[in-house]
MARRO-441273 format. One record per atom (N, C-alpha, C): residue in three letters; z, y negated, x. Coordinates in steps of 0.2 Angstrom, whole numbers, plus 5000, padded with zeros to 4 digits. Each point is the difference from the previous one (the first is absolute). Layout:
# MARRO-441273
ALAZYX;...
***
This chain:
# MARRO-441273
UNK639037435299;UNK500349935001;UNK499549965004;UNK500149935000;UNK499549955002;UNK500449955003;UNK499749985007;UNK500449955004;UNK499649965001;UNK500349945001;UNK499549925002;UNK500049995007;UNK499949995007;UNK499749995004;UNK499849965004;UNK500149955005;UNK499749965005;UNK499750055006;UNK499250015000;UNK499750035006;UNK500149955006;UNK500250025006;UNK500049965007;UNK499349985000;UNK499250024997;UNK499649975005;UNK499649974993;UNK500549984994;UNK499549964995;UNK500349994993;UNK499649964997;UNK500650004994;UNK499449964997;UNK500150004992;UNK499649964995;UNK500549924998;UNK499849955003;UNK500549945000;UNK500750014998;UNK500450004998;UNK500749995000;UNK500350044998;UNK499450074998;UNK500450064993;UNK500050065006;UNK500250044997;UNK500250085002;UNK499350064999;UNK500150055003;UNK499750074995;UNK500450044999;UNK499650024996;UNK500350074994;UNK499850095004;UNK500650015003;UNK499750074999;UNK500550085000;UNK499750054998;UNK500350064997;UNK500450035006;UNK500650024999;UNK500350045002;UNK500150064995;UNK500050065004;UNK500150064997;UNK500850045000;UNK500150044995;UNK500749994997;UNK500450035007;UNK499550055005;UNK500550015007;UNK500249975004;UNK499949904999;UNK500249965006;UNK500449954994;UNK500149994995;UNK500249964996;UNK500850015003;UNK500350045002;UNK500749995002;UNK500049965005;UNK499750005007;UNK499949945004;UNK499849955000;UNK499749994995;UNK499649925001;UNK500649964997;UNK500249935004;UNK500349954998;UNK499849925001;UNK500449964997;UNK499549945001;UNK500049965008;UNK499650015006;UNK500049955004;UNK499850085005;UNK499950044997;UNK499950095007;UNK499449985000;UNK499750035007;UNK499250005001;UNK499650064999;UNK499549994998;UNK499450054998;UNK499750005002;UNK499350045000;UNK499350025000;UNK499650004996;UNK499449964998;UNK499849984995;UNK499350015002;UNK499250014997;UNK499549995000;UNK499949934996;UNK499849975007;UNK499849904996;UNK499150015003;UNK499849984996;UNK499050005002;UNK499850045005;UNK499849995004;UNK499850085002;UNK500450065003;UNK500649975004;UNK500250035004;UNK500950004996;UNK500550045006;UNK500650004997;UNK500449935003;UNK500649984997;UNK500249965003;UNK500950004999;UNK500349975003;UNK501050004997;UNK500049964994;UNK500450004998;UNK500249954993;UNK500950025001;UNK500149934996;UNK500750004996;UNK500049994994;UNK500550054999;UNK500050014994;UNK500549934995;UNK499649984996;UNK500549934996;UNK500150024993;UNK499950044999;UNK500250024992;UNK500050074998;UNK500450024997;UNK500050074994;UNK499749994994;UNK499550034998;UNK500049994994;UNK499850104998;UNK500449984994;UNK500050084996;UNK499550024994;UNK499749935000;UNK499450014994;UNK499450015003;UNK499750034996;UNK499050025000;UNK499649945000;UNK500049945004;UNK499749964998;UNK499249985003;UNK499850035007;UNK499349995002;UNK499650044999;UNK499450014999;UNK499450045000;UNK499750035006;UNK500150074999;UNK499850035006;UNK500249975007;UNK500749995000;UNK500449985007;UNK499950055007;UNK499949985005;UNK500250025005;UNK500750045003;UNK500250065002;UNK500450015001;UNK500349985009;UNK500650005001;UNK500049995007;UNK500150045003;UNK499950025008;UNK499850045005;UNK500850034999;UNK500449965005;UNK500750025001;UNK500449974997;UNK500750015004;UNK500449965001;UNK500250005005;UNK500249935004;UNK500050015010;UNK500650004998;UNK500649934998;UNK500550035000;UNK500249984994;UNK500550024998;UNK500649984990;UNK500449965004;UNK500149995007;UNK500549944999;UNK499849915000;UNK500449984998;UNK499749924998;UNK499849985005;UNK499449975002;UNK500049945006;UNK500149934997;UNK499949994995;UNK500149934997;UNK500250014993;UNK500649945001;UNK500650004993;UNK499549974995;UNK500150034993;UNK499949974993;UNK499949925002;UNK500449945002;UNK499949935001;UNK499650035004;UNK499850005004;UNK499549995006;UNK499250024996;UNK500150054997;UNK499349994995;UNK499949974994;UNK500549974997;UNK499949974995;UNK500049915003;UNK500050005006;UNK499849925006;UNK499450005000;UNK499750065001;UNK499250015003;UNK499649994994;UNK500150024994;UNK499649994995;UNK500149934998;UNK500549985001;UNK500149924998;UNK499649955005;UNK500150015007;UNK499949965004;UNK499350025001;UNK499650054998;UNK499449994999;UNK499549984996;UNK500650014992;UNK499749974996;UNK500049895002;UNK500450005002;UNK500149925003;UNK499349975004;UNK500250015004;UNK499549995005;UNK499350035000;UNK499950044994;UNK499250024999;UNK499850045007;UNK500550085001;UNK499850035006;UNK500050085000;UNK499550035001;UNK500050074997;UNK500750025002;UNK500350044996;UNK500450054998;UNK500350025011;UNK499450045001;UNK500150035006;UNK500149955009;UNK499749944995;UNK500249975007;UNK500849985001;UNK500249984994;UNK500950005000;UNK500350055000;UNK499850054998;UNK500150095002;UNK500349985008;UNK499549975004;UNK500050035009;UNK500549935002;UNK500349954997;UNK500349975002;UNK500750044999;UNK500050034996;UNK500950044998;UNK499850065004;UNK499550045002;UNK500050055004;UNK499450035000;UNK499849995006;UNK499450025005;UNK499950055001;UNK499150025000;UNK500050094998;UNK500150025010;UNK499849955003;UNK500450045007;UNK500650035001;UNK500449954996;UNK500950025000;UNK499950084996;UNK499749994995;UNK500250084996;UNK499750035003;UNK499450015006;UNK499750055005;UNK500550015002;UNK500549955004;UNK500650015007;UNK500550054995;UNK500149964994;UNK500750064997;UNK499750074997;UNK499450034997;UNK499750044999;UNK500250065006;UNK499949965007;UNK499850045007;UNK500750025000;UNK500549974998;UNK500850005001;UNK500250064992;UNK499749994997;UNK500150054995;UNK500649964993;UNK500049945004;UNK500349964994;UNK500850015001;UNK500250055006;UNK500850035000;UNK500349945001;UNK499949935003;UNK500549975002;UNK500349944993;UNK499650024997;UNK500049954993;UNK500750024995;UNK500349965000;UNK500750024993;UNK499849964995;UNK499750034994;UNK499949944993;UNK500749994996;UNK500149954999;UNK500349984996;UNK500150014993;UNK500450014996;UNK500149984995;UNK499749954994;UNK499450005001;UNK499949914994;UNK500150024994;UNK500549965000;UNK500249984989;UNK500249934997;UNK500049965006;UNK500149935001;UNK499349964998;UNK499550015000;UNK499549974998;UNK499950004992;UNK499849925002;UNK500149974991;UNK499649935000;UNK499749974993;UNK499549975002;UNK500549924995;UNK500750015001;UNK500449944996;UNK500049945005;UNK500149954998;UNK499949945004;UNK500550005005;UNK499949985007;UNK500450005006;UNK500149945003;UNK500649985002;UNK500249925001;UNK499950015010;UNK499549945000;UNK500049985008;UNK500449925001;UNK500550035004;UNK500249945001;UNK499749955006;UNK500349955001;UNK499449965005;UNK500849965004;UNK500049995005;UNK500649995005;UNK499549955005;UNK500149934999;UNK499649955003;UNK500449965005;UNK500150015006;UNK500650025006;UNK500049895000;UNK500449994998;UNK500249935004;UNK500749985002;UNK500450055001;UNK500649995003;UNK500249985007;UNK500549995003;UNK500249995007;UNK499950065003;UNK500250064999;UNK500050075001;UNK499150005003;UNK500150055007;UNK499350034999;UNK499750044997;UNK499249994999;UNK499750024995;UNK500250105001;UNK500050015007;UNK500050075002;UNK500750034996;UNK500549955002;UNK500650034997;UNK500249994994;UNK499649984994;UNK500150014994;UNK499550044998;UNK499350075004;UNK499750024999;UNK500550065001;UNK500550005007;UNK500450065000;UNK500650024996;UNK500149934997;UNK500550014994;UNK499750044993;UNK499249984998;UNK500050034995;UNK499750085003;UNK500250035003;UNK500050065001;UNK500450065000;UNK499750034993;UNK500550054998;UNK499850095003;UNK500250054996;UNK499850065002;UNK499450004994;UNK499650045006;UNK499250034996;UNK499749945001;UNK499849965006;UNK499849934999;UNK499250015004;UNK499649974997;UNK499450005005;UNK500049924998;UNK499849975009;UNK500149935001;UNK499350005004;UNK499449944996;UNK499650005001;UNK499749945002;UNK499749995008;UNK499949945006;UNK499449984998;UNK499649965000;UNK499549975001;UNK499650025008;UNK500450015004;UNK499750025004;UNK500450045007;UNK499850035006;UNK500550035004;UNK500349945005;UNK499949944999;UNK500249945004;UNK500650014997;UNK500049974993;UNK500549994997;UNK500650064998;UNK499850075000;UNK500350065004;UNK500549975004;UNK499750015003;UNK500250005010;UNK500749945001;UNK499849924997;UNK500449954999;UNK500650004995;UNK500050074995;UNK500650014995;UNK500350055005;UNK499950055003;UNK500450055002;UNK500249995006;UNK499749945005;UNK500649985004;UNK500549964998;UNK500149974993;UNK500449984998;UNK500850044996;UNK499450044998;UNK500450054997;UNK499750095000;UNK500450005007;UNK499950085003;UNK499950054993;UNK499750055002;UNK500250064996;UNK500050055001;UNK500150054995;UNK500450055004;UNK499750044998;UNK499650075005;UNK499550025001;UNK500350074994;UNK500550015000;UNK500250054995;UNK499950004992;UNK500049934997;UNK500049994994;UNK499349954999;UNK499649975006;UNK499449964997;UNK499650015005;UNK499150024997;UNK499650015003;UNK499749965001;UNK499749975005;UNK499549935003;UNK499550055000;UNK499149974994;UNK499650035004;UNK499449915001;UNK499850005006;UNK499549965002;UNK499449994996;UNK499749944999;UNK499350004995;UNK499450035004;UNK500050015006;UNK499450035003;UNK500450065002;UNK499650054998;UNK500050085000;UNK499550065003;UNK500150045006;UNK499650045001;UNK499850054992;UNK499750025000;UNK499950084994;UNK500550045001;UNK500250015004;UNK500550055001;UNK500949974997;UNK500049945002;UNK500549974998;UNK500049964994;UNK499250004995;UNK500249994994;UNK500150054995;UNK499750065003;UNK500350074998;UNK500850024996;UNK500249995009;UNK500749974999;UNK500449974995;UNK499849945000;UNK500349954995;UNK499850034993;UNK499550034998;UNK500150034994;UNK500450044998;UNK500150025005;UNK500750075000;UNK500449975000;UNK500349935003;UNK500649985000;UNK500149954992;UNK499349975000;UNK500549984993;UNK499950034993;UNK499550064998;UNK500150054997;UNK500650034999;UNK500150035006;UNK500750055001;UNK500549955000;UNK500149925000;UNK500649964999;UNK500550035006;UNK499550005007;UNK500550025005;UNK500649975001;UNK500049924999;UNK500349955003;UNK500349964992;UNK500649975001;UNK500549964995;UNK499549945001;UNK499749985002;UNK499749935002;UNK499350015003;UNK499549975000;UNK499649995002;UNK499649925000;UNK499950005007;UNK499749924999;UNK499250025005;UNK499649944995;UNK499350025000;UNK499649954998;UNK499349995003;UNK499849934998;UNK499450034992;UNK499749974999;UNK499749994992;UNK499850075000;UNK499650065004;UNK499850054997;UNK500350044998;UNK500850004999;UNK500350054998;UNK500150004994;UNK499549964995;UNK499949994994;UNK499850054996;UNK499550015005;UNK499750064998;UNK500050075001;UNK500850025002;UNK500150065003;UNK500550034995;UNK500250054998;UNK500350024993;UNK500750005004;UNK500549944996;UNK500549985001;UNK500850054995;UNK499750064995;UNK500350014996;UNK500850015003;UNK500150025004;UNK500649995004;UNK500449944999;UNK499949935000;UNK500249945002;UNK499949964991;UNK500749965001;UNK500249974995;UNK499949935000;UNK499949975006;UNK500049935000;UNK499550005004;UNK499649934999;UNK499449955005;UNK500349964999;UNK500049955007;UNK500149965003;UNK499349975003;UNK499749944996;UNK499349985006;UNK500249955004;UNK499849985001;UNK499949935005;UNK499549975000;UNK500049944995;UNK499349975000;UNK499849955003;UNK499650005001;UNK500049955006;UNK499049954996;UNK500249965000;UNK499449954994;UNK499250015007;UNK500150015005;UNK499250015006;UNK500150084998;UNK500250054999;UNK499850075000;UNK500150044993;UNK499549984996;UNK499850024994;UNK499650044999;UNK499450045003;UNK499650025000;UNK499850085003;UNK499650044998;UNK499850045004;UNK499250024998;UNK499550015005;UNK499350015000;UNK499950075000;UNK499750034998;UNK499850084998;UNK499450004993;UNK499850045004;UNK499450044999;UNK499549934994;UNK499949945005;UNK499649954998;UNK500649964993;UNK500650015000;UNK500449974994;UNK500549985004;UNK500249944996;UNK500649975003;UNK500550014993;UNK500650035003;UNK500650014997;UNK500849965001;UNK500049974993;UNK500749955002;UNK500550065002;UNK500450005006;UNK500650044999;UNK500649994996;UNK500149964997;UNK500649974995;UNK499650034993;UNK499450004999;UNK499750024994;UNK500250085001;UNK499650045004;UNK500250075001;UNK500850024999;UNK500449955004;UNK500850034998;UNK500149994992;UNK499749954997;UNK500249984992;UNK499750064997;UNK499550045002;UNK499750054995;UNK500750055003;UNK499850035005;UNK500450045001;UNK500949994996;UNK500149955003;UNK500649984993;UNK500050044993;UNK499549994996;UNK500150014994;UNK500050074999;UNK499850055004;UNK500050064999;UNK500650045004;UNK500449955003;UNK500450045003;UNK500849974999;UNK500550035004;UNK500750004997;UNK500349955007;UNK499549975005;UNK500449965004;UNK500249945000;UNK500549995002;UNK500749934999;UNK499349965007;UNK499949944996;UNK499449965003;UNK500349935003;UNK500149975006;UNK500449945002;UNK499449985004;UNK499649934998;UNK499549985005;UNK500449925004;UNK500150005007;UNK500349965003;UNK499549975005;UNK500149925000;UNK499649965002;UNK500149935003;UNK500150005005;UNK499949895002;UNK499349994999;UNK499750024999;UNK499349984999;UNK499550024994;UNK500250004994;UNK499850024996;UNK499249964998;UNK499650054998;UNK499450004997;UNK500049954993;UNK499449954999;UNK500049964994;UNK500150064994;UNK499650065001;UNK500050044994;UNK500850034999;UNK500450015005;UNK500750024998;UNK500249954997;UNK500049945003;UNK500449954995;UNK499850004996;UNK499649994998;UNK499550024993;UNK500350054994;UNK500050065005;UNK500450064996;UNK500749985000;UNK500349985003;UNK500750004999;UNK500449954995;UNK499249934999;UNK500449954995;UNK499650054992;UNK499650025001;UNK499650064994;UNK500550054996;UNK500650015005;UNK500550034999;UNK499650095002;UNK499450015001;UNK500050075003;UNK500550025008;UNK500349945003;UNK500250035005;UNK500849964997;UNK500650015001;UNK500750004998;UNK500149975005;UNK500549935004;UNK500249995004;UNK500450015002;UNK500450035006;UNK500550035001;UNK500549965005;UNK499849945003;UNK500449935003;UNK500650034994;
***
């Protein structure tokens, strides 16, 4: 059997590699588990992004191991990385490390992976998904019609930890059912937070942009907060629209999408008179 692959320390512009498994590890290998691979001189981890059952490359390399069979990244979550590096013209491995860092897979490696519960995924699907757009101008405050659309399985996403801080003295929370985690993270506590939204510790989670990137297959709804000054993020010499990265991630995945705003961005109004975003006023 033959698997396609993103190596952590390289990739041929936007594409994968091919390489052999042998028929004793064919039962573990799934799409998103991490491997052992020879990539140019040396070995390296990879994730696995495809099965394929056919004979198709010439004198393929086989892989070393298997580190583990359980998923670290949901089917959407790789099928985002090929997109958004096809987009932005950006090797394959460097959007690799934006979804998950080969430090973090050192930290859960040492841990032996125990604390991880995978999910189920059968909900990924590549059929067109409605984002609705909620452009806040009513009397009500903006904070309290961001707590009214808040359901179960809801990940609600801040601009930043000011604006955190300013929704949840308004509207407490309850430490049983939603998890706050802060935009600045020791190592230790971003560890954490991948355990927690992973394992879908918490009914809620509120968190500023990077939990975009964290494998949400737990959670049913995103909630942004867009805010038209915080549109961006800088990494590894690329700048990345964060509104563009949720629309990829959309297409591959089964989240109920409500973007909410006083301050919308010319490109949202844009999209939403284009009809790619549904108004929800």
């Amino acid at each position: 059997m033959f698997i396609e692959v993103i190596p952590f320390g390289g990739s041929i512009d936007d594409e994968w590699l091919t390489y052999f498994v042998c028929n004793e590890l064919v039962e573990d290998i799934q799409i998103g588990c991490l491997v052992e691979v020879p990539f140019r001189n040396a070995l390296d981890y990879a994730i696995v992004t495809k099965i394929e059952y056919e004979e198709i490359p010439e004198n393929p390399k086989s892989i070393v191991r298997i580190i583990t069979s359980i998923p670290l990244l949901s089917p959407y979550q790789i099928a985002s990385i090929f997109d958004i590096a096809s987009y932005y013209f950006v090797h394959t491995h460097h959007i690799l490390s934006l979804f998950l860092s080969k430090s973090l897979v050192k930290y859960l490696e040492k841990r032996d992976f125990t604390m991880l519960l995978p999910k189920e995924n059968s909900w990924e699907d590549n059929s067109p998904k409605t984002i609705w757009f909620y452009h806040h101008t009513s009397d009500i405050s903006f904070f309290q019609a961001i707590w009214k659309h808040i359901s179960d399985r809801t990940v609600l996403i801040f601009p930043d930890d000011f604006s955190i801080d300013a929704y949840i003295k308004l509207h407490p929370i309850d430490p049983d059912t939603t998890l706050i985690i802060p935009d600045k993270l020791t190592e230790t506590k971003k560890y954490k937070a991948f355990y927690s939204v992973y394992n879908g510790e918490k009914n809620i989670i509120i968190w500023t942009r990077r939990i975009l990137y964290y494998n949400l297959s737990y959670y049913e709804n995103i909630l942004y907060i867009e805010d038209a000054l915080h549109t961006k993020a800088m990494r590894f010499n690329h700048t990345y629209k964060h509104l563009e990265i949720l629309r990829k991630i959309v297409s591959y995945s089964h989240f109920h999408i409500t973007i909410l705003s006083t301050l919308p961005s010319i490109e949202s109004i844009y999209l939403l008179h284009t009809n790619v975003y549904k108004s929800k006023n």
